[in-house]
Each structure stands twice: as structure tokens, then as C-alpha cells.
C-alpha positions as CSV (number, residue, x, y, z in Angstrom):
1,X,29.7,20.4,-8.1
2,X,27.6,19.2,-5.2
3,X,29.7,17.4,-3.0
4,X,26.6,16.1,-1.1
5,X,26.5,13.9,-3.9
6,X,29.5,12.4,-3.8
7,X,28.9,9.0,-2.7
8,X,25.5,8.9,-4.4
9,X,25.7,5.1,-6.4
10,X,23.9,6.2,-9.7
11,X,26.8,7.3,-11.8
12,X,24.9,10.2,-13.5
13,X,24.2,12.4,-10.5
14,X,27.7,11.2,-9.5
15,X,29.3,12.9,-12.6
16,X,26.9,15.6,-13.0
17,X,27.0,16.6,-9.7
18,X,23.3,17.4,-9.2
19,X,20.3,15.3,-7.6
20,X,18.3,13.5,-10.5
21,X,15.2,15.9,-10.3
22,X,17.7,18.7,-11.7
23,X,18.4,16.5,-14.8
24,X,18.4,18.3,-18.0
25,X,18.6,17.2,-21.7
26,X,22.1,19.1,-21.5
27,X,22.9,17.1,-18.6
28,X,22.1,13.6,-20.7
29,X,24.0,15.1,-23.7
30,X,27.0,15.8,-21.2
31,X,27.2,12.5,-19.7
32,X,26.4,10.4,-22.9
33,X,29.5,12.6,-24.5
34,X,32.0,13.0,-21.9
35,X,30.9,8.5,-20.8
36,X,31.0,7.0,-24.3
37,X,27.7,6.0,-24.0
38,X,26.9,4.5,-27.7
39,X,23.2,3.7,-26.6
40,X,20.2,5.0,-25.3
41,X,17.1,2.6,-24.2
42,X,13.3,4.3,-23.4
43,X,11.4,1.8,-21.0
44,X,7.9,1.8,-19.9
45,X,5.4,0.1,-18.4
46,X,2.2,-1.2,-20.4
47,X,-0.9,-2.9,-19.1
48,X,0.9,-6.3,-17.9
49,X,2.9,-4.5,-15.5
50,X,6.0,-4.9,-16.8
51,X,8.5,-2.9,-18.5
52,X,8.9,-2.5,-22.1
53,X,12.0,-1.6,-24.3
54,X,13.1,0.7,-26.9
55,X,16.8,0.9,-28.2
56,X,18.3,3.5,-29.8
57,X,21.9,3.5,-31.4
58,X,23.4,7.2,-31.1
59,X,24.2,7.8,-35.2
60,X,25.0,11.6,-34.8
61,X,24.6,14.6,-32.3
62,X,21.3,15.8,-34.2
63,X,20.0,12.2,-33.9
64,X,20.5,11.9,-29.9
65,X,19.1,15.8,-29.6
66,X,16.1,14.5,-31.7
67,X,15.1,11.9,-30.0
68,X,15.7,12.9,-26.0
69,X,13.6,16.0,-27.1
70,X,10.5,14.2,-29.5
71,X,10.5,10.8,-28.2
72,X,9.3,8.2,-30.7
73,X,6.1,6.5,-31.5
74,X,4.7,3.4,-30.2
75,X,2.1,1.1,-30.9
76,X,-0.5,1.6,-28.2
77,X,-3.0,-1.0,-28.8
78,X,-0.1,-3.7,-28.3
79,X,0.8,-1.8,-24.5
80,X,-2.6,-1.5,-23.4
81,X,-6.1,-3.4,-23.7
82,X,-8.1,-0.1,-23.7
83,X,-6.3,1.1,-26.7
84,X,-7.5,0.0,-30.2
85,X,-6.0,-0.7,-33.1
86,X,-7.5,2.1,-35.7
87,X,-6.2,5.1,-33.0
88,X,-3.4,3.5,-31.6
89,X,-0.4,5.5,-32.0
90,X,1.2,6.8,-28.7
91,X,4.3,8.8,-28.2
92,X,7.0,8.1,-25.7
93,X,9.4,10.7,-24.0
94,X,11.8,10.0,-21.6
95,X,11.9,11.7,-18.0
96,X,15.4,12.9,-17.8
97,X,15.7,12.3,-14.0
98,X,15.1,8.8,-14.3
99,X,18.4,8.5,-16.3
100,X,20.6,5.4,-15.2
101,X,23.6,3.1,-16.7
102,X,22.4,-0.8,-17.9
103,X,24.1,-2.3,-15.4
104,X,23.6,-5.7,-17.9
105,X,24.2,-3.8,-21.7
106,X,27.8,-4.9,-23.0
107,X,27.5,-1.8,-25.3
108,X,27.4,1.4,-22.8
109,X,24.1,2.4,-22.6
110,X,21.6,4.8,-20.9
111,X,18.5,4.4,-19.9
112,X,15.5,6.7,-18.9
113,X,12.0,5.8,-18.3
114,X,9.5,7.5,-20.3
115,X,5.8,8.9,-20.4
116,X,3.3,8.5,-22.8
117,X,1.6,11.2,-24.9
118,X,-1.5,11.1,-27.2
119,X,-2.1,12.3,-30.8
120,X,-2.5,15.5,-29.7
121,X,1.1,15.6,-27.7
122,X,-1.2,15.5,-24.2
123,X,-0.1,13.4,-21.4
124,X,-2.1,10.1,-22.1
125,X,-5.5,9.9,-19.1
126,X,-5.1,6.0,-18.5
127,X,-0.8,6.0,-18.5
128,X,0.6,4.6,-15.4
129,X,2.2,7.4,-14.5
130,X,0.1,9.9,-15.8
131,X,-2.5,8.3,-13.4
132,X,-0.2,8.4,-10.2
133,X,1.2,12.0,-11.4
134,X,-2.9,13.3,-10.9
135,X,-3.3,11.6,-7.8
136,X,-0.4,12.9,-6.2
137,X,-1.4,16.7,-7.9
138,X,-5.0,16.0,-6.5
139,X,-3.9,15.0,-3.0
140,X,-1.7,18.4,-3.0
141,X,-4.6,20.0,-4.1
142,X,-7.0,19.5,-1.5
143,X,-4.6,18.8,1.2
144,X,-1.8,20.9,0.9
145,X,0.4,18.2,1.8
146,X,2.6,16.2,-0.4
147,X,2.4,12.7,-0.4
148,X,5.7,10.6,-0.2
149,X,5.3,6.3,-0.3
150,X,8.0,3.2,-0.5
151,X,8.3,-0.3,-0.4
152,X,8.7,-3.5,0.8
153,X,9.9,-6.1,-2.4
154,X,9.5,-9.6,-1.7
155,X,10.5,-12.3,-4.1
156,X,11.9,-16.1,-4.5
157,X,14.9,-17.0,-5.7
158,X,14.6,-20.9,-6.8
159,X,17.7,-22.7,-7.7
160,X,18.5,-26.4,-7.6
161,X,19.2,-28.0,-4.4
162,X,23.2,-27.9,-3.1
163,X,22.1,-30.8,-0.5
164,X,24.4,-28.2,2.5
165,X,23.3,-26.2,5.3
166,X,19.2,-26.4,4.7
167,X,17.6,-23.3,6.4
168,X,15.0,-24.1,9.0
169,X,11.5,-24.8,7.0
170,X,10.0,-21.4,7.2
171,X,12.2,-20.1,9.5
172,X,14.3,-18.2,7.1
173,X,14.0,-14.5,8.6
174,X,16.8,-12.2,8.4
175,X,18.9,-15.5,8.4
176,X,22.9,-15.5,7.4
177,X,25.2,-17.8,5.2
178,X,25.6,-20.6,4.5
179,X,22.1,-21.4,5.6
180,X,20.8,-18.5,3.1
181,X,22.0,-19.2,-0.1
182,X,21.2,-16.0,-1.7
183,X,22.3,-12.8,0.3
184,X,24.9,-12.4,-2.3
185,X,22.6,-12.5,-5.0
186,X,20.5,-9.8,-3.1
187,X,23.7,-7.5,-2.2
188,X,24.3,-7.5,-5.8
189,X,21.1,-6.9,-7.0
190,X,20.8,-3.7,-4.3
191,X,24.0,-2.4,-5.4
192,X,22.5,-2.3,-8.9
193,X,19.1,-0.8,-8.6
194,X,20.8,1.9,-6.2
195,X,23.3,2.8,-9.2
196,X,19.8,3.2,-11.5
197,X,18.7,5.7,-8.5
198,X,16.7,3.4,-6.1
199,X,17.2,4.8,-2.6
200,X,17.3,1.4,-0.6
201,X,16.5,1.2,3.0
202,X,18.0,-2.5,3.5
203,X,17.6,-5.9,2.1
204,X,17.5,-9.5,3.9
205,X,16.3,-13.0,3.7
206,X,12.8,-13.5,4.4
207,X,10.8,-16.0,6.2
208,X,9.9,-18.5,3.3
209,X,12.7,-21.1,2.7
210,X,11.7,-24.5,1.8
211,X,12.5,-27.5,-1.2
212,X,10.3,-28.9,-3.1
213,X,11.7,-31.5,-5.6
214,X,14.9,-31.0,-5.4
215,X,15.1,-27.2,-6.0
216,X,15.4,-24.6,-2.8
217,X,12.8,-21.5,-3.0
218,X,14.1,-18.7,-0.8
219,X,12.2,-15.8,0.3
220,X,14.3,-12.0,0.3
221,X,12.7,-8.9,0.6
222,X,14.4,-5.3,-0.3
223,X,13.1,-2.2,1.2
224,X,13.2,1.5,0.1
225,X,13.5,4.5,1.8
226,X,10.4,7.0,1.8
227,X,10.6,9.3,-1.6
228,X,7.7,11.4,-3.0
229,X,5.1,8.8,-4.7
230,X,5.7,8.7,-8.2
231,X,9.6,8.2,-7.3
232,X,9.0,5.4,-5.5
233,X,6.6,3.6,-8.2
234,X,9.5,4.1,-10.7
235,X,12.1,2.5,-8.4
236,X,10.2,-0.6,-8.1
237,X,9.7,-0.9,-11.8
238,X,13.3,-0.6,-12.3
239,X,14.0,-2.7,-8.9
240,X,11.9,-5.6,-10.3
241,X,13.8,-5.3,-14.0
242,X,17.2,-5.7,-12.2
243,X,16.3,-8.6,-10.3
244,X,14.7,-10.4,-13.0
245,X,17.6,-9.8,-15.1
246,X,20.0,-10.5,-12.5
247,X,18.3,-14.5,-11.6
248,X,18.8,-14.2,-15.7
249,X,22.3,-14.2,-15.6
250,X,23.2,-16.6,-12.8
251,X,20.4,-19.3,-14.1
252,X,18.1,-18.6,-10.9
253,X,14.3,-18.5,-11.2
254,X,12.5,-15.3,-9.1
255,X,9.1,-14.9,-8.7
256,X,7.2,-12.3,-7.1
257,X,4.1,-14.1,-7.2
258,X,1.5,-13.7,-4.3
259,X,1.5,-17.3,-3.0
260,X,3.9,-20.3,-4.4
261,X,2.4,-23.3,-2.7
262,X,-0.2,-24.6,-0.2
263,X,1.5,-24.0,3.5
264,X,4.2,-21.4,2.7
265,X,4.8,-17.7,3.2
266,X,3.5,-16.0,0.7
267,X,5.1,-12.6,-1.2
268,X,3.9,-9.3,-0.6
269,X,4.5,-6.0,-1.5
270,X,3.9,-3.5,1.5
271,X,3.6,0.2,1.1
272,X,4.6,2.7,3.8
273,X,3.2,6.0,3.4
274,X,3.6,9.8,5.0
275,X,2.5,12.7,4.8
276,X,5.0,16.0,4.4
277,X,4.7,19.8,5.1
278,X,7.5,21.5,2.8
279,X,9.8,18.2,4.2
280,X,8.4,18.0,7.7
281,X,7.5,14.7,8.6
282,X,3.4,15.3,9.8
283,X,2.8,12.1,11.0
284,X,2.9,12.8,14.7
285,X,1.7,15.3,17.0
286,X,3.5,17.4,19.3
287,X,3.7,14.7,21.6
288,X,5.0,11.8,19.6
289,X,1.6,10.2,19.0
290,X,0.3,9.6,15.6
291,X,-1.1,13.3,14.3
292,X,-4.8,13.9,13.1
293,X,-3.5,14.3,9.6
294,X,-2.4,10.6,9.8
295,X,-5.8,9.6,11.1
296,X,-7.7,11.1,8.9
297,X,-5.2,9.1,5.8
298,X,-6.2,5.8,7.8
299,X,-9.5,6.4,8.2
300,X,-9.6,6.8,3.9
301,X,-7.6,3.8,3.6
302,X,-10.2,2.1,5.8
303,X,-13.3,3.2,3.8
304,X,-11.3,2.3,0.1
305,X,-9.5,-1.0,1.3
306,X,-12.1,-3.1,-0.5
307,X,-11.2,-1.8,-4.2
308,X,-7.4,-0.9,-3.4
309,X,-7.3,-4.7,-3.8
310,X,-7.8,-3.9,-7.5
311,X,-5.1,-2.4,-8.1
312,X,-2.6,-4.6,-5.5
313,X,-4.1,-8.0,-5.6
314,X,-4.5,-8.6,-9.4
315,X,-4.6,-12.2,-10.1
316,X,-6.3,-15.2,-8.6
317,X,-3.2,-16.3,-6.0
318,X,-3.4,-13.0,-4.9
319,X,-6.6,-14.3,-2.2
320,X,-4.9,-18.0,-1.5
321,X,-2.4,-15.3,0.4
322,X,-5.3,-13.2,1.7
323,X,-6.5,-16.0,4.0
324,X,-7.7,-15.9,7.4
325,X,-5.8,-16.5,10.7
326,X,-2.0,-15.7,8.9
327,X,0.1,-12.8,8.9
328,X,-1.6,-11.4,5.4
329,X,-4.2,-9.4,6.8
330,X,-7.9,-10.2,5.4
331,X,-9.9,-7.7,8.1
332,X,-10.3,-4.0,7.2
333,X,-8.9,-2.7,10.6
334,X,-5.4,-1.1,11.8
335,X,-3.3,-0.7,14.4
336,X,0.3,-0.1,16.0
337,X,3.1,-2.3,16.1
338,X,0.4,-5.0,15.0
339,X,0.9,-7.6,12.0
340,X,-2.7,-8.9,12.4
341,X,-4.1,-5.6,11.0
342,X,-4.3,-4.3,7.2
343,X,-2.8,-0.7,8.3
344,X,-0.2,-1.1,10.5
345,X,1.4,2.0,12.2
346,X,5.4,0.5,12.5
347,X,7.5,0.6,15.8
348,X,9.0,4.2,16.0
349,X,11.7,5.8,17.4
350,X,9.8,7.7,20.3
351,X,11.3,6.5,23.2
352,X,13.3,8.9,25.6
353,X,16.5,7.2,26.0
354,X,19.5,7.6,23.6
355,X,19.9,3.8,22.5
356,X,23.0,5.3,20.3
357,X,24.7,6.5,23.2
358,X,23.9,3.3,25.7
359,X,24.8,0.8,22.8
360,X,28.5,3.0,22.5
361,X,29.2,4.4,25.7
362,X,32.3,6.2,24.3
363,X,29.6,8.2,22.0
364,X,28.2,12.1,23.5
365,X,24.5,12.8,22.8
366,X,23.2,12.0,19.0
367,X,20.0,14.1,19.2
368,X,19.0,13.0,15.9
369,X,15.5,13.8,15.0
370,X,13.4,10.6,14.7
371,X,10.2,11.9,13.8
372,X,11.2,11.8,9.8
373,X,11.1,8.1,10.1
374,X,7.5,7.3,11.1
375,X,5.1,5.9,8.6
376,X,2.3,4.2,8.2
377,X,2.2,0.7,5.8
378,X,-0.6,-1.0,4.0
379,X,-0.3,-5.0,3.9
380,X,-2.4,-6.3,1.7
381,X,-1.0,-5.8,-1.9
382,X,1.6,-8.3,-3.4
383,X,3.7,-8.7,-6.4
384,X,1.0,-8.4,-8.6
385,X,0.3,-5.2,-8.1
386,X,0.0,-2.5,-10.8
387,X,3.0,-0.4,-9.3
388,X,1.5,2.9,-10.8
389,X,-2.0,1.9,-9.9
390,X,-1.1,1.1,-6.5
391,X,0.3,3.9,-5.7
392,X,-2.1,6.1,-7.1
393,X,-5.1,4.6,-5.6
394,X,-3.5,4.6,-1.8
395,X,-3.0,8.0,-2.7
396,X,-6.9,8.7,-3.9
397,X,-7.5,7.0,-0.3
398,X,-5.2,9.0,2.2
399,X,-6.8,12.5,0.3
400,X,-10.7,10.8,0.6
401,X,-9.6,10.6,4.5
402,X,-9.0,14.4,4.2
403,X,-12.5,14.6,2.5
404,X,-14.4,12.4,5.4
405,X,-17.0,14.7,7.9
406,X,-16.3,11.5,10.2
407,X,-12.5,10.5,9.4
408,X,-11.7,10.4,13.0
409,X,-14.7,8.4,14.2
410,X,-13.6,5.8,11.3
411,X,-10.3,5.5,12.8
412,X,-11.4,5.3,16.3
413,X,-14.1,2.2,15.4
414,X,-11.3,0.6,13.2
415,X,-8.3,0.5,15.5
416,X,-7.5,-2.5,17.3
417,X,-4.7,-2.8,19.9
418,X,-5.4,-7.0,19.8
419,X,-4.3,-10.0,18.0
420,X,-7.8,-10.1,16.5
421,X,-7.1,-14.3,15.0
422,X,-7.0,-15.0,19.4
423,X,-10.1,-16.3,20.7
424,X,-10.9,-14.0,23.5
425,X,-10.9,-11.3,20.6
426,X,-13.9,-13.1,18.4
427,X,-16.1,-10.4,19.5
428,X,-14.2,-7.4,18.2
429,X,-13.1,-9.6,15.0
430,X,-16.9,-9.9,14.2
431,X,-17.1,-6.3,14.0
432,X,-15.0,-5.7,11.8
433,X,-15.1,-6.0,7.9
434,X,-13.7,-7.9,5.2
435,X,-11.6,-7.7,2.0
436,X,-12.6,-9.3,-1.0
437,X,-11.7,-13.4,-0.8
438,X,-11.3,-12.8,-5.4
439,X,-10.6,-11.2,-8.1
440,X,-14.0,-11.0,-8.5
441,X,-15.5,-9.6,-5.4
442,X,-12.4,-6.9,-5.8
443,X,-14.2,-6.1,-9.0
444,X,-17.5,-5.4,-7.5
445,X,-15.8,-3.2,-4.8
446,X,-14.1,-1.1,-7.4
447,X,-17.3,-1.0,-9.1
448,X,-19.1,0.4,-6.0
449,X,-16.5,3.2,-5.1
450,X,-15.4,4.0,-8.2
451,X,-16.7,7.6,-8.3
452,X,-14.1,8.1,-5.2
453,X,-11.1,7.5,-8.3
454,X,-12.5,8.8,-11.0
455,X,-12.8,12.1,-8.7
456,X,-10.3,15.0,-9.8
457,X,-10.2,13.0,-13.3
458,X,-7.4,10.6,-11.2
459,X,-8.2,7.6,-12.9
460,X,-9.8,7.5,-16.2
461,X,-13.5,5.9,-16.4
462,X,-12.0,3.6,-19.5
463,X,-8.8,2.6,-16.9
464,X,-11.7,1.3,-14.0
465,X,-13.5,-0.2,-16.8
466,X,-10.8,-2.3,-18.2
467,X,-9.5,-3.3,-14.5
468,X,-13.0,-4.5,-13.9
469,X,-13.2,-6.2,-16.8
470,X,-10.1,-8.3,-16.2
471,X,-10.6,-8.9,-12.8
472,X,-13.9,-10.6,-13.5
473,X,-12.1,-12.7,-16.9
474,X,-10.7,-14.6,-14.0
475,X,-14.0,-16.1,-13.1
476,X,-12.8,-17.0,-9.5
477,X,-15.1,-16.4,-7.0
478,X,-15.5,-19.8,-5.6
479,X,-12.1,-20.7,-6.9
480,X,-9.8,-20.5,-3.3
481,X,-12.8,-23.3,-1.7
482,X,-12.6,-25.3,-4.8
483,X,-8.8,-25.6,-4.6
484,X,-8.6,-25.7,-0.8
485,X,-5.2,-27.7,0.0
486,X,-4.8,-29.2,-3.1
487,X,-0.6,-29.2,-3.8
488,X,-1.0,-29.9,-6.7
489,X,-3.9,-27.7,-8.1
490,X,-2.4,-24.9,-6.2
491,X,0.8,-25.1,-8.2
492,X,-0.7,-25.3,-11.5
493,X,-2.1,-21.8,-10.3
494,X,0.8,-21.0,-9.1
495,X,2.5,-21.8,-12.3
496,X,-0.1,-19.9,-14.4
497,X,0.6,-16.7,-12.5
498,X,4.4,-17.3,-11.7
499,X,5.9,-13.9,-13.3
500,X,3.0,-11.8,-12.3
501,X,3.9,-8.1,-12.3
């Protein structure tokens, strides 16, 4: 056994002894034996976003070794608009390193996440995963890099109104009991999705905290820790299930919807990407300043920011949040340590001086390598976001980058080292452009740079087709100045939206 392992959360890797990418069907047969495990439940994401549910009772030991090793059918044309009905049978099998415990099932039960397959037993072009899988293969490809991504998960809790300790009216930041109401909530909910495998950076209350008829609406964010891309698309999936299922159980309401009224913060869902070399960090130079290869991955993110907003910002709140002059970014530009921009390269650790050692004098020297933690984060997405889409498409524009005669110029023009909303920075703001103000504009940028996703057969020509097509169902593009600061128009939207993704 691994010892390594020892205080890993998930229970599977726990007992097995093994990291969850060594998982074999032995290994599920094992634990579901040796656990008393009396059910196993395939989930997987369809076309809404969300994930579905299969349950299987375990009637024998041929049964179980049946069905971990030939999935079962599915009805495709009820998962996914591009599917139709006279070809729409789909097979599922489960991934065996997804494999967790329902923390919620009264009968013990396993679940694994699955993929999909076609008639023909190939992996399906327009899955989810499938989708992020050839993205991540591509950007390998041409590269030689391996592209690694997490996240930042904000939602609301709403609950009714205890009358005690009111938070601060959008003032709620990393803010402690009894004026958060919810930190236990969130503890609980982190312990959870890190025993289904989600390797959590740290979780906190958020800056939206406000009531509104009687009912408190707190803002909490949980973050992840960097993991290769189509790991960290799973642990959200699973990360938003718990949640939900969680605010289920204690009678709360939780939202992850892009904005939930006129004046308040809204929810995103930031991405933080980097690049590895066989597990070296590449994101900085020699030097401690942000590498070529990162510039390059910028400068792609830059030129595909437009139609990224396809995949991240997929209803019509989404752009009441993507507003001008607050922290949402709505100008393609990035920059360091700077919340104004739409790529933001994070604080990191490279200052000289051993803060471990000056914060505990008692401690010798750590001489910890900080370079592992830096990343680069995208800010524009939200909770509406295809998680596999996402993913994938940031990943289409970090290799693009790699694909750019003139990456490094792009970076160069598009950095800014300003608050660009300040006046005295209205001539560098003009410069600059801008993402899509709806659902509908986001179509016609997809449209435009489609080719760049299709590339490397990514994302499947019927996929674009059918996120363009939705997109534009929405009809919005004059929707955010019709609406304007209408309260209550904005929370019919709002309403209409309110368990996006």
C-alpha cells in the first residue's frame, strides 16, 4: 500500500491504496466486495449542463462484472439536442478513476462518471468529455506540453432571514461567524466533494451578502487546486452535484447563476490555467517572470476571448454581469495582479524573503519551491458555463497561442499595468477591444472563429452548430438596455435562469 495516500479523503484510494488514475475494474470489484457496497450509480453530463443518473442494484458478481465492463444504453436524443430520435441510442461506461462513495445514498453506493460511446462502440465526437479529452490530446500534440486547469466555484446560499448578526451589505469577503451564516454549510460541502476526489485549494465566504424579502443571499466560493484539465472539469461537475444536494438536505436554495439582482455581486466561475513539462511548472522564466510559453497561451486567449464566451457565458444574465466599470471584466486585455483585466496573471510567490521563517521565528529555512504555484486565470465565465466546453475551448486557445507567427506582439499590445475603468486611463481603454454584451453577439463570434475549434476535429461542426443555435434562441441582443435597472424585470430573468449549469 501507498502510504502517501493515507490521509487522501476519497475512501477508495484510501482503501485501495493507489491514486485514482491507477483504478482498475479489479479495484471497483475489491472495494464494492470487501465495503458492502449494494449499489452502483453511472452519472454524466448531457446538453443542460447537469448531471444525469443511472442506478444499478448489484444482483450477482456476473451482473456487477457486466456492467463496469459494457456500460449500458441510453437514450441520446433525450441528453442532447443534436441527437435525434431515429439514431439515438448511446452507450455509457464508467471511468474507473472517477469512482467515489454517495456521500447522500442511505443504501451504500458507488459512483463513477461515465463516457459516452456511439453505435459503433467509438467515443461519441460532440460528448463533453470526449470534446475536452481532444483538446487536451491536441494541445499535447502541437505543444508538447500538458495542459493542467482549476477553479474558482461561486454560488448563493438563500435561506430565510434569522433577523442576528447581518453581514455588511456587500461586504461579505472572507468574513467569519456569526455574521456568515453559511461557513459550515461550505466546510461540509468541501469535506464531501474532497471524499468524491476533488482536490480543494480553500473555500470562504464571498463578497455578495444581502436580504431581500426577508430571505439572506450569501455569496461562497470553493477553489481547486491545479489538476490536468479534464480532472478538473469532472471535479466541478461532481462539486456542483454535492452542493446542490447538500442546500437539498438542509432546506437552503443555491444558485450559481451569473447575476441574482440589479446592484449585487454577481457569481463567476474563474479558471486558472498552466502549463507543464513532465510536472515542471513552465510558467516562468529563469528569472521569476512570466515565461514565453505563458505569453504565447495569453496571447491565444486574447485572440479567442470573443467566442470562449460561448461556452462560459451561456444564458442571458450571463452579460447583466459582464458590465462595464465592475470587477467582471468586459475588455479583452490582461495583466498582473490586476482585477480590471479578463486574464489576470495572480500574485505569486516570487519574492526573496522567507515569509515562513519571519512569520515563525523559531522555524530554519523552508526553501520550498514556489514556482509550481503560478497560474494564469480567465474571468469572464460564470456558473453557466458548459464545464467540459469551457475547459476545452481555453484549451483550443492557449495551443492557438502556440500557433500565432505574432503571439508575443499580441501580448505585448494587450497587457495593461492600469486600472483601465480610471479616467486618466480612457485612452488605453479605447484601444482595447470588447466581449460580446449577449448571447447573441457570443454567437456571431463563435461563428467567426470557429474553424480555430473545429481544428484537430476538437469540437465537432454539429456541437458549434447547436451552441450557435441556442445562443441565438435567446433573442437578446438589446435585452441588457431594455432591462436596464429594472428590480423587478431583472429578477424575473433572474428567476428564469436561476439553476443554470
Amino acid at each position: 500500500m501507498d502510504t502517501s495516500l493515507d490521509m487522501s479523503p476519497n475512501r477508495v484510494v484510501a482503501f485501495l491504496g493507489k491514486p485514482c488514475r491507477e483504478f482498475t475494474k479489479a479495484d471497483i470489484v475489491r472495494y464494492i466486495k470487501e465495503n458492502g457496497i449494494r449499489m452502483v450509480n453511472f452519472m454524466y453530463p448531457a446538453g443542460d449542463g447537469r448531471l444525469k443518473t443511472l442506478n444499478f442494484v448489484i444482483n450477482s458478481a456476473a451482473y456487477l462484472d457486466a456492467i463496469l465492463t459494457c456500460g449500458e444504453r441510453v437514450d441520446g436524443s433525450s441528453l442532447f439536442p443534436f441527437i435525434e430520435a431515429g439514431s439515438s441510442d448511446l452507450y455509457v461506461l464508467p471511468r474507473f478513476s472517477t469512482a467515489f462513495v454517495d456521500p447522500f445514498a442511505e443504501i451504500p453506493t458507488l459512483s463513477m462518471l461515465c463516457s459516452y460511446f456511439n453505435k459503433d462502440g467509438e467515443p461519441l465526437e460532440s460528448s463533453p468529455e470526449n470534446t475536452l479529452h481532444k483538446a487536451c490530446r491536441a494541445f499535447n500534440e502541437v505543444t508538447g506540453l500538458q495542459f493542467q486547469a482549476m477553479g474558482e466555484l461561486e454560488y448563493y446560499v438563500i435561506a430565510p432571514d434569522s433577523g442576528m448578526f447581518h453581514a455588511t451589505d456587500q461586504k461579505g469577503y472572507h468574513e467569519s461567524a456569526p455574521y456568515a451564516k453559511f461557513n459550515d454549510f461550505r466546510t461540509e460541502c468541501m469535506a464531501y466533494i474532497a471524499q468524491a476526489g476533488g482536490q480543494i485549494k480553500y473555500g470562504h465566504s464571498e463578497v455578495g451578502n444581502f436580504t431581500i424579502d426577508d430571505m439572506v443571499y450569501e455569496q461562497n466560493e470553493i477553489e481547486f487546486l491545479p489538476v490536468p484539465a479534464e480532472e478538473a472539469a469532472d471535479q466541478l461537475m461532481i462539486a456542483k452535484w454535492i452542493i446542490r444536494n447538500l442546500a437539498y438536505k438542509y432546506g437552503y436554495d443555491v444558485t450559481f447563476a451569473p447575476k441574482i439582482t440589479a446592484g449585487k455581486a454577481g457569481s463567476g466561475l474563474h479558471v486558472h490555467m498552466r502549463l507543464m513539462n513532465d510536472g515542471v511548472n513552465v510558467m516562468l522564466d529563469g528569472e521569476g517572470k512570466l515565461s514565453q510559453n505563458a505569453r504565447r497561451a495569453i496571447a491565444g486567449m486574447m485572440v479567442l476571448a470573443p467566442s470562449i464566451t460561448a461556452f462560459g457565458n451561456t444564458n442571458p444574465t450571463s452579460y447583466f454581469r459582464l458590465v462595464p466599470h465592475q470587477e467582471a471584466p468586459t475588455n479583452i486585455c490582461w495583466g498582473d495582479r490586476n482585477r480590471s483585466v479578463l486574464v489576470r496573471v495572480p500574485l505569486g510567490w516570487a519574492a526573496k524573503s522567507d515569509m515562513c521563517r519571519i512569520a515563525n521565528p523559531l522555524e530554519g529555512e523552508s526553501n520550498y519551491d514556489t514556482t509550481m504555484k503560478q497560474t494564469v486565470e480567465m474571468r469572464s465565465p460564470d456558473g453557466s458555463a458548459d464545464l467540459y466546453q469551457l475547459i476545452a475551448g481555453l484549451a483550443v486557445a492557449c495551443r492557438h497561442g502556440f500557433e500565432l507567427e505574432n503571439a508575443l506582439e499580441i501580448a505585448e499590445r494587450t497587457y495593461v499595468n492600469v486600472n483601465i475603468h480610471q479616467k486618466e486611463n480612457e485612452a488605453k481603454l479605447a484601444m482595447l477591444e470588447q466581449l460580446p454584451d449577449s448571447c447573441a453577439a457570443s454567437a456571431d463570434c463563435l461563428e467567426r472563429q470557429r474553424a480555430v475549434f473545429e481544428q484537430y476535429n476538437v469540437f465537432s461542426p454539429a456541437m458549434i452548430d447547436g451552441i450557435i443555435k441556442r445562443l441565438r434562441s435567446y433573442d437578446d441582443r438589446t435585452l441588457r438596455a431594455d432591462i436596464g435597472d429594472n428590480r423587478d424585470e431583472m429578477l424575473k430573468l433572474v428567476q428564469r435562469y436561476f439553476h443554470c449549469g
